[in-house]
Backbone as JSON Lines, residues from 0, in Angstrom:
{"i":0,"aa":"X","n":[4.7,15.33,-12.05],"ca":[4.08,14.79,-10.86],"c":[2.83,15.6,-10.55]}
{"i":1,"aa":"X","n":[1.62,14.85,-10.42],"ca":[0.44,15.54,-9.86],"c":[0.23,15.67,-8.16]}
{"i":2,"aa":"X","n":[-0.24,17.22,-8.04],"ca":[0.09,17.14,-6.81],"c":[-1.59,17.03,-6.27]}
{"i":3,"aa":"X","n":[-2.62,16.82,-6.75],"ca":[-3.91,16.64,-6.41],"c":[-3.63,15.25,-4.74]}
{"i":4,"aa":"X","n":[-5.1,15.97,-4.31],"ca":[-5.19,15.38,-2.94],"c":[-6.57,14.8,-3.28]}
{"i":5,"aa":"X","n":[-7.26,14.93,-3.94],"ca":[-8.84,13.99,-4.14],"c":[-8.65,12.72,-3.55]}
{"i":6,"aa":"X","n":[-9.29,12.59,-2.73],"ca":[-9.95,10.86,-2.37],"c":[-10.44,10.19,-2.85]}
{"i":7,"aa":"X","n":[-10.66,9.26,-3.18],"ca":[-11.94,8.2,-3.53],"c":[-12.55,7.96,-2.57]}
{"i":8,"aa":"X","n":[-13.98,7.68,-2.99],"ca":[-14.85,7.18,-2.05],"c":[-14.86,6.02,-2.71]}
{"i":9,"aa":"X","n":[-16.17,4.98,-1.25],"ca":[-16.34,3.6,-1.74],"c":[-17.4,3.48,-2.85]}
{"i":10,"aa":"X","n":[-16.7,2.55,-3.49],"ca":[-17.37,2.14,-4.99],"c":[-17.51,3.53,-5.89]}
{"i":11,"aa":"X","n":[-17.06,4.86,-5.48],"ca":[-16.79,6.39,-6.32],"c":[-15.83,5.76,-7.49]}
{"i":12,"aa":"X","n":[-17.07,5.59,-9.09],"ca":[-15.86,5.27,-10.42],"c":[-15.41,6.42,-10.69]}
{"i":13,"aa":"X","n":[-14.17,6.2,-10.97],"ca":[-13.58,7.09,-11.45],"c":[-13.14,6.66,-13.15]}
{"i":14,"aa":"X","n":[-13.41,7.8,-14.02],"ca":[-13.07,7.71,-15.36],"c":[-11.85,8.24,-16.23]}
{"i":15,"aa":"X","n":[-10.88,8.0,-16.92],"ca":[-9.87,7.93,-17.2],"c":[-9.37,7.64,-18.3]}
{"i":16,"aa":"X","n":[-8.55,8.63,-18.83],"ca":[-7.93,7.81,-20.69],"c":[-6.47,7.28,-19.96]}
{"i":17,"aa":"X","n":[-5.6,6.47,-20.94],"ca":[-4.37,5.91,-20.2],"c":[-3.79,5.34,-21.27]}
{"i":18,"aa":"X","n":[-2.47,5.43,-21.64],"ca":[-2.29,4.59,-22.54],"c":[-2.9,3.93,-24.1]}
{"i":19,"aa":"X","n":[-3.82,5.29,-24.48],"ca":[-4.92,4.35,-25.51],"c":[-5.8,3.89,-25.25]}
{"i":20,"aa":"X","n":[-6.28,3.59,-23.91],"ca":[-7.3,3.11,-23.72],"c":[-8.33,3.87,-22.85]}
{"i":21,"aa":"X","n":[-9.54,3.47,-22.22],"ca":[-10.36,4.27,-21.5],"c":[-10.57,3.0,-20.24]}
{"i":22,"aa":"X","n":[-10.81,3.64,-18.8],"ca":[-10.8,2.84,-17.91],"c":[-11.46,3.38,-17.08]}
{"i":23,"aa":"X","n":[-12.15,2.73,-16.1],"ca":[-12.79,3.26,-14.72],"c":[-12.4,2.38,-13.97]}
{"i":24,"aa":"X","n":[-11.7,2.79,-12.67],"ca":[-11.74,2.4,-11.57],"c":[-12.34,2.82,-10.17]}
{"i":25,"aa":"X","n":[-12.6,2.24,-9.31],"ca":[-13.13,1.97,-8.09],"c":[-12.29,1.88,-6.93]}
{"i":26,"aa":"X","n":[-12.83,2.25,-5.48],"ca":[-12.1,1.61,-4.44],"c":[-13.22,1.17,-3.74]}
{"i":27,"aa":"X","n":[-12.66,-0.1,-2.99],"ca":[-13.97,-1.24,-2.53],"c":[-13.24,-1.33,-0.95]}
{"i":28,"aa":"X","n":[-13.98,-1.35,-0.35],"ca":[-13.18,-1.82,1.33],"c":[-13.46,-3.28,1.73]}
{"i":29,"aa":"X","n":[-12.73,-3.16,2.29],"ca":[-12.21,-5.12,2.8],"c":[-13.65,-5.21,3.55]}
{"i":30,"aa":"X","n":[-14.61,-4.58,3.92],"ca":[-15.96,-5.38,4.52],"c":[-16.6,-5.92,3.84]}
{"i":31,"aa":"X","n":[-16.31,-5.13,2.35],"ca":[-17.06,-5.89,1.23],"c":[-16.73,-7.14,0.65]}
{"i":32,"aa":"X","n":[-17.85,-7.74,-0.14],"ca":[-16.92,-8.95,-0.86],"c":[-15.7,-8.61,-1.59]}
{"i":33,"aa":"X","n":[-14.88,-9.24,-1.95],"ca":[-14.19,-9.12,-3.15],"c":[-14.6,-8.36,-4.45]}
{"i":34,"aa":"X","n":[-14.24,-7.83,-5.2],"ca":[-14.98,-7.43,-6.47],"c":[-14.5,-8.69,-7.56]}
{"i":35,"aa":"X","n":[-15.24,-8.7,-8.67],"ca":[-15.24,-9.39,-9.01],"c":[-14.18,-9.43,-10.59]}
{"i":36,"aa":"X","n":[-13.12,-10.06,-10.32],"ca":[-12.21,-9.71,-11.91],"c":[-11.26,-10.39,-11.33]}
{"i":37,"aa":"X","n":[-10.11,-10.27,-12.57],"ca":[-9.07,-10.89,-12.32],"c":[-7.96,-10.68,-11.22]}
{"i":38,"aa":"X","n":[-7.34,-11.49,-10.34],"ca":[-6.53,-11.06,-9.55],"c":[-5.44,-10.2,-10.23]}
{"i":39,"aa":"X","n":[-5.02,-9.25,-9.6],"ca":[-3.67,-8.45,-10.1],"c":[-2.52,-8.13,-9.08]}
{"i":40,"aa":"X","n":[-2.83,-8.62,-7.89],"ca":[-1.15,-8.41,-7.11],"c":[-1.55,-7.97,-5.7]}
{"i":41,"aa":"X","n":[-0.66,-7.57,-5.06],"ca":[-1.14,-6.92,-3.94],"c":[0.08,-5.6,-3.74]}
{"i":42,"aa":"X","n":[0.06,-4.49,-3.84],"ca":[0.86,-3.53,-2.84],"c":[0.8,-3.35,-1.48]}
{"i":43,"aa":"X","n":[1.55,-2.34,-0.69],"ca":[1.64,-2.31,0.28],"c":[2.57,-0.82,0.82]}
{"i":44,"aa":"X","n":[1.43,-0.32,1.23],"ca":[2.31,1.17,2.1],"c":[3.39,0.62,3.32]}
{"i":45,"aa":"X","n":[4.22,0.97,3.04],"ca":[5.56,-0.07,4.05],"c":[6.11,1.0,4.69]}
{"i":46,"aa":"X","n":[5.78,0.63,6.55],"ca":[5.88,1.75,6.88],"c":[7.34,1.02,7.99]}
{"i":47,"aa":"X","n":[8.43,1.62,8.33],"ca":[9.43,1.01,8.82],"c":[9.17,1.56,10.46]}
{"i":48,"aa":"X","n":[10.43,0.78,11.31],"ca":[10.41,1.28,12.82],"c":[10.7,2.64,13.06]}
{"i":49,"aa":"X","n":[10.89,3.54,12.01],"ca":[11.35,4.7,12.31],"c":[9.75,5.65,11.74]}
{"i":50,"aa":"X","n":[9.37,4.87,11.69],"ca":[7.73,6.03,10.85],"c":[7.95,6.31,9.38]}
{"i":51,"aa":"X","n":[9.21,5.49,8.99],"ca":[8.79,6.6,7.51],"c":[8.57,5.54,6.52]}
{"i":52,"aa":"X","n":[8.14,5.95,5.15],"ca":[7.47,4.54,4.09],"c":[8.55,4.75,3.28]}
{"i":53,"aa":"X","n":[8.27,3.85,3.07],"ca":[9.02,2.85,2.08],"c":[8.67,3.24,0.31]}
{"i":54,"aa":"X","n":[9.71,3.77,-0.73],"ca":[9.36,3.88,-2.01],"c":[10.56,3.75,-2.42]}
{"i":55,"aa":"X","n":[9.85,3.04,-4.11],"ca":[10.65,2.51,-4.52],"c":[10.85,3.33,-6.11]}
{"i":56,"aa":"X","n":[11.54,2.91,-6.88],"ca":[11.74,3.17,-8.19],"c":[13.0,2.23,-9.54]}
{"i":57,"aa":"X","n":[12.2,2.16,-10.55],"ca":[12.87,2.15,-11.69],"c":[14.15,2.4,-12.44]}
{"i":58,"aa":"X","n":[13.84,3.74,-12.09],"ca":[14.23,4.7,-13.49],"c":[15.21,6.17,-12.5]}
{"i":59,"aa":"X","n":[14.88,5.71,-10.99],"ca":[15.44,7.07,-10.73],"c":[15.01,8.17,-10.51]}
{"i":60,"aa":"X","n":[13.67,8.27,-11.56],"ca":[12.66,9.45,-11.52],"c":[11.66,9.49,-11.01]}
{"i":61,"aa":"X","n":[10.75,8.49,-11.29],"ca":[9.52,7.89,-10.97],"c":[9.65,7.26,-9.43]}
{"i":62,"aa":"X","n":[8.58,7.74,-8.65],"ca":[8.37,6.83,-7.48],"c":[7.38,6.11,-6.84]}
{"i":63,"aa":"X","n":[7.34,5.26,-6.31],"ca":[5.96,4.41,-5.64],"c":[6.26,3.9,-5.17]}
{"i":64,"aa":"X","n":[5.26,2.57,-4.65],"ca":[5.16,2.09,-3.33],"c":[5.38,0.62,-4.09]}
{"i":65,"aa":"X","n":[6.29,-0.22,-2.89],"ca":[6.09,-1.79,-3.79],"c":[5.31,-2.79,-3.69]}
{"i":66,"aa":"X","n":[4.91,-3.35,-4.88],"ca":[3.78,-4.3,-5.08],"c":[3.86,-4.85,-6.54]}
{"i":67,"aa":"X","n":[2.78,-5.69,-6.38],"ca":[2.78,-6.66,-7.87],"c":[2.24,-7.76,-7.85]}
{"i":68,"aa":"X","n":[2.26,-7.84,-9.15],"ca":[1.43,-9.44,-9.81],"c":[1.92,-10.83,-9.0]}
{"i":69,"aa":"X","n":[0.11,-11.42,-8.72],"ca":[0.81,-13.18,-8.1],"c":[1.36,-13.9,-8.59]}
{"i":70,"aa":"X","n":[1.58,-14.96,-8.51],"ca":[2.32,-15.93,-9.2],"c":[1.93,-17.31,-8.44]}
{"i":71,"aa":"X","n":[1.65,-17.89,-9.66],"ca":[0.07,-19.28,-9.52],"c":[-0.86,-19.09,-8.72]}
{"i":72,"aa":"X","n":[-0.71,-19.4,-7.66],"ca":[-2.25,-19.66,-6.98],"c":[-2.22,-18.95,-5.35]}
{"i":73,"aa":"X","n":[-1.06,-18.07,-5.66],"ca":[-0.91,-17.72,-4.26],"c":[-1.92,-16.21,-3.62]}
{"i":74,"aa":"X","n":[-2.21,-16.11,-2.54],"ca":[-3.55,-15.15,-2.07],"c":[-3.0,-14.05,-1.93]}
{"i":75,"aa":"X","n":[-3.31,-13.08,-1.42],"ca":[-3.69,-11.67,-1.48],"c":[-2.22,-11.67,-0.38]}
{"i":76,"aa":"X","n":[-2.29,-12.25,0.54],"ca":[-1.04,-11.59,1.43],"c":[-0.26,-12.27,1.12]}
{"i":77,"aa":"X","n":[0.2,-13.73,0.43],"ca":[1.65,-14.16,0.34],"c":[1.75,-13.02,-0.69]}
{"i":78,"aa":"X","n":[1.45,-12.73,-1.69],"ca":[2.08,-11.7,-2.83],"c":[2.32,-10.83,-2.47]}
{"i":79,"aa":"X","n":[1.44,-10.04,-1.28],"ca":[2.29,-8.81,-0.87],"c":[3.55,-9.06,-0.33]}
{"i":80,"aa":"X","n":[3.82,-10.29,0.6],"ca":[4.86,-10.47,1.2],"c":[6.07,-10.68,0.11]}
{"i":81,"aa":"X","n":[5.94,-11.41,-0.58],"ca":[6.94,-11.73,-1.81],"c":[7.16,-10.42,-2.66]}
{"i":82,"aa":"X","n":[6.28,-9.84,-2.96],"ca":[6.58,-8.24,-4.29],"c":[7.69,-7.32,-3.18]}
{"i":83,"aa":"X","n":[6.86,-7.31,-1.66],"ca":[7.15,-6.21,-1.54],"c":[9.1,-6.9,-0.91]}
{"i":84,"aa":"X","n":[9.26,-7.95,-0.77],"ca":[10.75,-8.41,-0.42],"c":[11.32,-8.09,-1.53]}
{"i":85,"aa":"X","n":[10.98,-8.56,-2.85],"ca":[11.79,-8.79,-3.98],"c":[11.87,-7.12,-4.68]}
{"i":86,"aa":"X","n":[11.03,-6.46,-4.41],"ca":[11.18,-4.52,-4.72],"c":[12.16,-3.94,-4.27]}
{"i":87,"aa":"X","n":[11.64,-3.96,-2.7],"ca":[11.92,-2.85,-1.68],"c":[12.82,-3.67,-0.73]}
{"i":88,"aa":"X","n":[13.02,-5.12,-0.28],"ca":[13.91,-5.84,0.18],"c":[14.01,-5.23,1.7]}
{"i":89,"aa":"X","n":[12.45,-5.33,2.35],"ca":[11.9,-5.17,3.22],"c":[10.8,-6.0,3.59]}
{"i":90,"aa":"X","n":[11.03,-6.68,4.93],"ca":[10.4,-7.8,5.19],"c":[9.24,-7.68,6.21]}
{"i":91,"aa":"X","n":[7.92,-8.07,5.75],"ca":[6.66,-7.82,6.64],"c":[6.26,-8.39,7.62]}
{"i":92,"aa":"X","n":[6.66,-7.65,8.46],"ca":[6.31,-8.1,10.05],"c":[4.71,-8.37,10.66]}
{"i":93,"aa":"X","n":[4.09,-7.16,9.99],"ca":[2.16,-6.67,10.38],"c":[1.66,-6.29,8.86]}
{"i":94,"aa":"X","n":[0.32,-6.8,9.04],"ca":[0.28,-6.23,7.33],"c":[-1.33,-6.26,7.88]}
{"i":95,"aa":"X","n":[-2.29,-4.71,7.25],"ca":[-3.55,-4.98,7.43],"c":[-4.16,-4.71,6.22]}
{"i":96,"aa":"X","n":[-4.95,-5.42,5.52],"ca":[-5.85,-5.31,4.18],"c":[-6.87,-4.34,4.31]}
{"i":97,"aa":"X","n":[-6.83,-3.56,3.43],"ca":[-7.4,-1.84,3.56],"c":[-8.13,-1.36,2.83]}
{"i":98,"aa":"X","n":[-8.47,-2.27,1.83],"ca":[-9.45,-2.17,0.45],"c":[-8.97,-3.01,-0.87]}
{"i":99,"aa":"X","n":[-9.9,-2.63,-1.72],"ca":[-9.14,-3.21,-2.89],"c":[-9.11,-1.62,-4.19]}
{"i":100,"aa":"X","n":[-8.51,-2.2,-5.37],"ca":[-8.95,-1.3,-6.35],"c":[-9.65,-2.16,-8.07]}
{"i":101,"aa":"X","n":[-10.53,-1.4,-8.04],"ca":[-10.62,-2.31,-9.43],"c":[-11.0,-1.67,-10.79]}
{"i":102,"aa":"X","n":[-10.24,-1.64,-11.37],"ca":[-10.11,-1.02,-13.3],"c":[-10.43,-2.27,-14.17]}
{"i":103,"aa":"X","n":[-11.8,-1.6,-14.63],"ca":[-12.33,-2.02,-15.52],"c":[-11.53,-0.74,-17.14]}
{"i":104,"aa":"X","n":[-11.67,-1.82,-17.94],"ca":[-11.04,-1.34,-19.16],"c":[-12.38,-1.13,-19.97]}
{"i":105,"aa":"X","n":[-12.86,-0.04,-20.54],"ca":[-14.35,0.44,-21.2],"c":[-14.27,0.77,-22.34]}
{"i":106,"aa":"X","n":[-12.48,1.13,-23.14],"ca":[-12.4,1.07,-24.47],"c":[-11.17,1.0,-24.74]}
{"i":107,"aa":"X","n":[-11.04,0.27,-25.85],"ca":[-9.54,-0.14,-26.21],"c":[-9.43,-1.54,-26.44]}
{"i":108,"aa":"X","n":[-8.21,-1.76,-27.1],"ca":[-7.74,-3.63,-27.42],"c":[-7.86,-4.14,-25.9]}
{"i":109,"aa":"X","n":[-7.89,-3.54,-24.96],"ca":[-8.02,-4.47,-23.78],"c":[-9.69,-4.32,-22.98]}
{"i":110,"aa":"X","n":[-10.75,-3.66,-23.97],"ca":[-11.96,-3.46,-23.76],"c":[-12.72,-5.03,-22.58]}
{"i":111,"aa":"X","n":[-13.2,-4.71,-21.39],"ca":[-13.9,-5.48,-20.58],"c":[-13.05,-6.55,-19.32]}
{"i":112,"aa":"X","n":[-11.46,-6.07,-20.19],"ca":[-11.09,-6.54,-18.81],"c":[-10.81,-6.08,-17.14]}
{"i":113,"aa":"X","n":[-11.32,-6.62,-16.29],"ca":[-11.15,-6.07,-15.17],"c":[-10.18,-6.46,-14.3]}
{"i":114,"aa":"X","n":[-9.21,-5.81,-13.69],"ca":[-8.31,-6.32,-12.74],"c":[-8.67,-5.59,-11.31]}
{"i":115,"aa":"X","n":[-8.23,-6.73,-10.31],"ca":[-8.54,-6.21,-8.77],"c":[-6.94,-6.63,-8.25]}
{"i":116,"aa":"X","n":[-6.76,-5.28,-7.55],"ca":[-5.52,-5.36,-6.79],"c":[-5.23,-4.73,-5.32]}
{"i":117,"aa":"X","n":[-5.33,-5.97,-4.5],"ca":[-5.23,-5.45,-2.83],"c":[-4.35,-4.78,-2.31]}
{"i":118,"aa":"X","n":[-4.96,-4.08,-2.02],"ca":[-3.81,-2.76,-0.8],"c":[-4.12,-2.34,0.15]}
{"i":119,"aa":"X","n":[-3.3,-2.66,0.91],"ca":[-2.34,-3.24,2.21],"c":[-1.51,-2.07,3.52]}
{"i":120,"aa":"X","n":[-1.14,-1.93,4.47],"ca":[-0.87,-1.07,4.96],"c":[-0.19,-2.27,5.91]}
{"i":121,"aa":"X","n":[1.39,-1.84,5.62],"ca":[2.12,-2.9,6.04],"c":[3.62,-2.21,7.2]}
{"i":122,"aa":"X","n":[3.63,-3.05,8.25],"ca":[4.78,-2.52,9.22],"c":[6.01,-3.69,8.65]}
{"i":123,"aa":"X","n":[7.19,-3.23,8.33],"ca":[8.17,-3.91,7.81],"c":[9.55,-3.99,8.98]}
{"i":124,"aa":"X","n":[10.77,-4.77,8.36],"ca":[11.82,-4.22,9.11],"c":[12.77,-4.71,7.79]}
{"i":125,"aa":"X","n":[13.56,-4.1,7.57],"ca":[14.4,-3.61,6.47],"c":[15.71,-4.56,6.49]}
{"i":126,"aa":"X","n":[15.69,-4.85,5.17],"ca":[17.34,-5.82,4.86],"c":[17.83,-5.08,3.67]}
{"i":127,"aa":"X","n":[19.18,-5.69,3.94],"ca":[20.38,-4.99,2.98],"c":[19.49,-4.79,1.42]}
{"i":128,"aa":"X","n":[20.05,-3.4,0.87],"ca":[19.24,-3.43,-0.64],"c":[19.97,-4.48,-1.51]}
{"i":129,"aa":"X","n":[19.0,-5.04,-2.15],"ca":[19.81,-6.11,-2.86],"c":[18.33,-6.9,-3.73]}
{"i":130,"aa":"X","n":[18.09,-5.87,-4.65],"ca":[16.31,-5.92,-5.24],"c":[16.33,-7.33,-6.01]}
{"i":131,"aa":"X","n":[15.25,-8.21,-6.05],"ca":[15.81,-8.97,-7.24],"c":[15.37,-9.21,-8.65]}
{"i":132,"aa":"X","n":[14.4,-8.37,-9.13],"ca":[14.15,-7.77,-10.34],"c":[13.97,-6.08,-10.4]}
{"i":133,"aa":"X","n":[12.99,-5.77,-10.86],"ca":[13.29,-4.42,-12.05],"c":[13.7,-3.07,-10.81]}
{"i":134,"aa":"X","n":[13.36,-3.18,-9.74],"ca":[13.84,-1.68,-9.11],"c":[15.48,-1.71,-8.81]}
{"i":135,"aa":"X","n":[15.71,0.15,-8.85],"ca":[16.9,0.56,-9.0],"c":[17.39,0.97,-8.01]}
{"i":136,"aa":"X","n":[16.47,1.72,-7.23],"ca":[16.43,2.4,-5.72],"c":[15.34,2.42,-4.76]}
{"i":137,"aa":"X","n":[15.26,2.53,-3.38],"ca":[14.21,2.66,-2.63],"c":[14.98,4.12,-1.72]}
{"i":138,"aa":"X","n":[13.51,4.79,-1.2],"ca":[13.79,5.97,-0.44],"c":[13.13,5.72,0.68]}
{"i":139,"aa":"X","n":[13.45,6.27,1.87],"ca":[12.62,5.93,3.28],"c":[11.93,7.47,3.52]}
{"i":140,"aa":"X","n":[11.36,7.75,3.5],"ca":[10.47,9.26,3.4],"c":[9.43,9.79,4.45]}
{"i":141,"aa":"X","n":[9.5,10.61,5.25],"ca":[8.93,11.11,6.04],"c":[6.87,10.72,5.38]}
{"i":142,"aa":"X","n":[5.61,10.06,6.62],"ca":[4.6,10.19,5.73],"c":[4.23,11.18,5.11]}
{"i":143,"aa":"X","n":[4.23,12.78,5.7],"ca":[3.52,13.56,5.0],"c":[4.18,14.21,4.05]}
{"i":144,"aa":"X","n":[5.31,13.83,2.93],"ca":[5.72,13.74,2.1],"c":[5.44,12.92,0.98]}
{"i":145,"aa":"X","n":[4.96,11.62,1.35],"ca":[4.76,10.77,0.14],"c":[3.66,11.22,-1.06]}
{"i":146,"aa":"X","n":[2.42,11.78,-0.63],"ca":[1.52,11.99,-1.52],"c":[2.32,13.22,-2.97]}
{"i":147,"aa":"X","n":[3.26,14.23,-2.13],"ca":[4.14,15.0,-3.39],"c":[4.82,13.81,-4.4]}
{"i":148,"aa":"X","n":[5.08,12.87,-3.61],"ca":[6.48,12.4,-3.95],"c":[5.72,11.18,-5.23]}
{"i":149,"aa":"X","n":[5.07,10.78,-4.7],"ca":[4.48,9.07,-5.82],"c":[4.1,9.3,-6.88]}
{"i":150,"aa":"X","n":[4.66,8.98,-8.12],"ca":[4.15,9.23,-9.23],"c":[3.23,8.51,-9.94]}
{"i":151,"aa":"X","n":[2.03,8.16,-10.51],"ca":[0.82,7.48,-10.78],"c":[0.03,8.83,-11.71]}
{"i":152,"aa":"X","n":[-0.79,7.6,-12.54],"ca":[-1.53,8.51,-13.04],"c":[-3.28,8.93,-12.8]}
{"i":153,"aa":"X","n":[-2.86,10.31,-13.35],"ca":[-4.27,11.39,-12.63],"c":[-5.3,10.12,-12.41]}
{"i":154,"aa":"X","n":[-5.67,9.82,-13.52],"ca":[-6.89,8.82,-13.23],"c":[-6.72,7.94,-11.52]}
{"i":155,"aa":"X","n":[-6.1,7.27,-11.72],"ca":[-5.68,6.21,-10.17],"c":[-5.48,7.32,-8.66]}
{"i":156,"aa":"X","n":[-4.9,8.43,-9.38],"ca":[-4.41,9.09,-7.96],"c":[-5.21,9.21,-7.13]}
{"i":157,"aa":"X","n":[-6.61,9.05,-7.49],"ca":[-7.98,9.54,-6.04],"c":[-7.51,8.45,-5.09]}
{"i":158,"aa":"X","n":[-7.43,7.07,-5.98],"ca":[-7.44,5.49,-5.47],"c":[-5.86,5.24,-4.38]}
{"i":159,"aa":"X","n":[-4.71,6.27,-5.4],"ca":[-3.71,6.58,-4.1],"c":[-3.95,6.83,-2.87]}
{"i":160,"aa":"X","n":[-4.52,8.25,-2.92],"ca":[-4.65,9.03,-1.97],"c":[-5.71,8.84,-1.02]}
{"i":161,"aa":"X","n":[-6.7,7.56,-1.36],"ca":[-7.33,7.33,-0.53],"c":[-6.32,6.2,0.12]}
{"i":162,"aa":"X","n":[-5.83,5.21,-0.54],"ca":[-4.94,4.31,0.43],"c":[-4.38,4.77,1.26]}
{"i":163,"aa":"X","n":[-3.18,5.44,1.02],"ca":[-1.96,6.34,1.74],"c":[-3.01,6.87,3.13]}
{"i":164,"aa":"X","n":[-4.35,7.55,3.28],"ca":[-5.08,7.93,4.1],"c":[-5.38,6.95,4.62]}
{"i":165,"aa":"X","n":[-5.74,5.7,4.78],"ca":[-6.1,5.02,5.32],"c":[-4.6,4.63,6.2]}
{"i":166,"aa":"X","n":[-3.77,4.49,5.35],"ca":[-2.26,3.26,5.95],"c":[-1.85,4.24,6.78]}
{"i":167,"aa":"X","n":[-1.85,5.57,6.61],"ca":[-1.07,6.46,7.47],"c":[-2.07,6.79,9.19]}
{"i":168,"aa":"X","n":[-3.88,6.37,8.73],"ca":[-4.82,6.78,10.09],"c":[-4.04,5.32,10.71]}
{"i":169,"aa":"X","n":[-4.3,4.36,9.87],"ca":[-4.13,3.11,10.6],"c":[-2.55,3.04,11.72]}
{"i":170,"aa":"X","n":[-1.69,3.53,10.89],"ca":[-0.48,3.29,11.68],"c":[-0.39,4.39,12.52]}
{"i":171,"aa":"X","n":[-1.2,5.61,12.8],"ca":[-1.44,6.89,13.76],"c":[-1.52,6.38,14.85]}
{"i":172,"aa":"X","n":[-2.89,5.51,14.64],"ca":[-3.86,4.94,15.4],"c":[-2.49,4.02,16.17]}
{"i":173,"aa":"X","n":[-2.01,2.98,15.66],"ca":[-1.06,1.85,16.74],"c":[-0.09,2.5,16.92]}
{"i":174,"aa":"X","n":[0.44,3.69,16.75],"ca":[1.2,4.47,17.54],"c":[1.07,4.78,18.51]}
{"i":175,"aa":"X","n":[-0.08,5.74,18.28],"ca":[-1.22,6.04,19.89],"c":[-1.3,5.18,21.13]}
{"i":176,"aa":"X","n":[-1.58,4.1,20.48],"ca":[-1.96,2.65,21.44],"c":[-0.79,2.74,22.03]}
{"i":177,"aa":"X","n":[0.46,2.23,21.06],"ca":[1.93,2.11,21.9],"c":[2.39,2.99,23.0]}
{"i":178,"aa":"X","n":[2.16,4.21,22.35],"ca":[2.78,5.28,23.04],"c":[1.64,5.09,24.65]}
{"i":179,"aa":"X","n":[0.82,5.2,24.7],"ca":[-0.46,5.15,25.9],"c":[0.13,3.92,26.82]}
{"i":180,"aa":"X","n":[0.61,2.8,25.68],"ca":[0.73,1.29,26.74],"c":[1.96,1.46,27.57]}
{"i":181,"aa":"X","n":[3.02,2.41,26.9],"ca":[4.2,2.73,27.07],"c":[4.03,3.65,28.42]}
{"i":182,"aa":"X","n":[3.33,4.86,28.59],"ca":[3.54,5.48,29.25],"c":[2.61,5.13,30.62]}
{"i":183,"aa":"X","n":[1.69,4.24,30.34],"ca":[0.82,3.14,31.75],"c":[1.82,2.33,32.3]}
{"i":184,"aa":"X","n":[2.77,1.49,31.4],"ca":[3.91,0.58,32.38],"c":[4.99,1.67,33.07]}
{"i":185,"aa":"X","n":[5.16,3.05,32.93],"ca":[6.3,3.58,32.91],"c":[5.31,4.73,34.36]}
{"i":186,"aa":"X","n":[4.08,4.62,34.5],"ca":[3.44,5.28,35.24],"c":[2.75,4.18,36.46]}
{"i":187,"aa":"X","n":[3.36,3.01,36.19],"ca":[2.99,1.8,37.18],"c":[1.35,1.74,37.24]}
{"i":188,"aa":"X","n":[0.65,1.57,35.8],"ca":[-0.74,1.35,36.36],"c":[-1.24,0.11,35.64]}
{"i":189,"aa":"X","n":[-0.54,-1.06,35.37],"ca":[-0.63,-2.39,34.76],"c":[0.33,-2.61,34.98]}
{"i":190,"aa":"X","n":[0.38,-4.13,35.31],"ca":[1.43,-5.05,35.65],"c":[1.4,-5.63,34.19]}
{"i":191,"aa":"X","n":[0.66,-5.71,33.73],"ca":[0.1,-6.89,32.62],"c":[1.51,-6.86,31.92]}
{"i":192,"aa":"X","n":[1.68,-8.26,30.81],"ca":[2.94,-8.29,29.99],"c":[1.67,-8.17,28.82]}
{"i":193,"aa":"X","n":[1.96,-6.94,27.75],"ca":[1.9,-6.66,26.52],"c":[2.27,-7.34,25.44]}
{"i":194,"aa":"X","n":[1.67,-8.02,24.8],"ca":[2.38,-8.95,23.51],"c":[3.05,-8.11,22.63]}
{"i":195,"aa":"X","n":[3.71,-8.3,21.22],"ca":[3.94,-7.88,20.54],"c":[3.59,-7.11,20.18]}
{"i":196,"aa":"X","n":[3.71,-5.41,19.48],"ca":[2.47,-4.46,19.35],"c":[2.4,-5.18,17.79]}
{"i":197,"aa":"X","n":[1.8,-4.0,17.02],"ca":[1.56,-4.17,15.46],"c":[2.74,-4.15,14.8]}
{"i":198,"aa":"X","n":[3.46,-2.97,15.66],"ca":[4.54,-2.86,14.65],"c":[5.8,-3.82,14.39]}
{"i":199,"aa":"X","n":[5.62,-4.82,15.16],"ca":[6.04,-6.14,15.14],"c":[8.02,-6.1,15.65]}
{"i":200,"aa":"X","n":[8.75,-7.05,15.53],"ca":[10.7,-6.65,15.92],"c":[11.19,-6.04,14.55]}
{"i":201,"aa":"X","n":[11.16,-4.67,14.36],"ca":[11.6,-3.99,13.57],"c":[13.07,-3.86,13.74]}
């Protein structure tokens, strides 16, 4: 497990051997267009009513976050919603689009192909484990643990660790809000009725 904390910046390539091949990837933010390549899935930092995320695994050893490839013609958030049920068997209540990533392939039998895959920073509420393809286990994990914990390789990890930074300011941030709206009704200085927050009926 690499324990590097590097960020990515926007559009910062990053260069990489992997498998035989050579690759650069990117992180692009949702103000931008789309980048341009093949769709590849959507993940999602899944953060539950108790604050902690959501990871999943294989093998037992290996850990990450759940996500994956579309299937026909469906967009950027039904796939997160579907990967991350059928992984982690946790259902998305709030979900906010947080960038993309995109690996271009620069040498190797898979030379020029590019894949783009959206990630997501998602509030869930949790059902019985009961995965329905390849994962073995999921862990619920305190946030400032996950970056030790996810296993990925060196190359991608900037592209981690910039997500995880974003999903973890983002859900800081509607904590804050809650906690503030919470302690104005409880200090009698709004009558107002509050809709749903972000973090949705966990």
């Amino acid at each position: 497990m690499n324990e590097s904390t590097e960020v990515a910046g926007d559009g910062q390539e990053i260069r990489f051997h992997d498998a035989g091949q050579d690759w650069t990837v990117a992180w692009y933010p949702p103000a931008l267009p789309v980048p341009s390549g093949k769709p590849w899935g959507s993940a999602g930092v899944c953060i539950t009513d108790t604050g902690d995320v959501v990871m999943v695994t294989s093998d037992g050893e290996s850990w990450g976050l759940p996500g994956g490839r579309p299937e026909g013609d469906e967009d950027w958030r039904v796939t997160l919603d579907r990967e991350v049920f059928e992984e982690a068997c946790v259902r998305v209540e709030d979900a906010k689009l947080l960038g993309f990533s995109r690996g271009e392939c620069t040498g190797g039998p898979e030379e020029g192909l590019v894949l783009i895959r959206s990630l997501w920073q998602a509030t869930v509420s949790v059902e019985p484990w009961d995965p329905h393809h390849e994962m073995t286990g999921r862990l619920f994990v305190p946030p400032d643990t996950v970056h030790a914990r996810i296993d990925v390789p060196q190359g991608v990890r900037p592209i981690h660790m910039r997500w995880l930074h974003e999903a973890l300011a983002t859900y800081a941030a509607i904590s804050d809000l809650l906690s503030l709206r919470g302690r104005g009704l409880r200090w009698g200085c709004s009558s107002r009725r509050w809709p749903v927050g972000a973090r949705g009926t966990l």
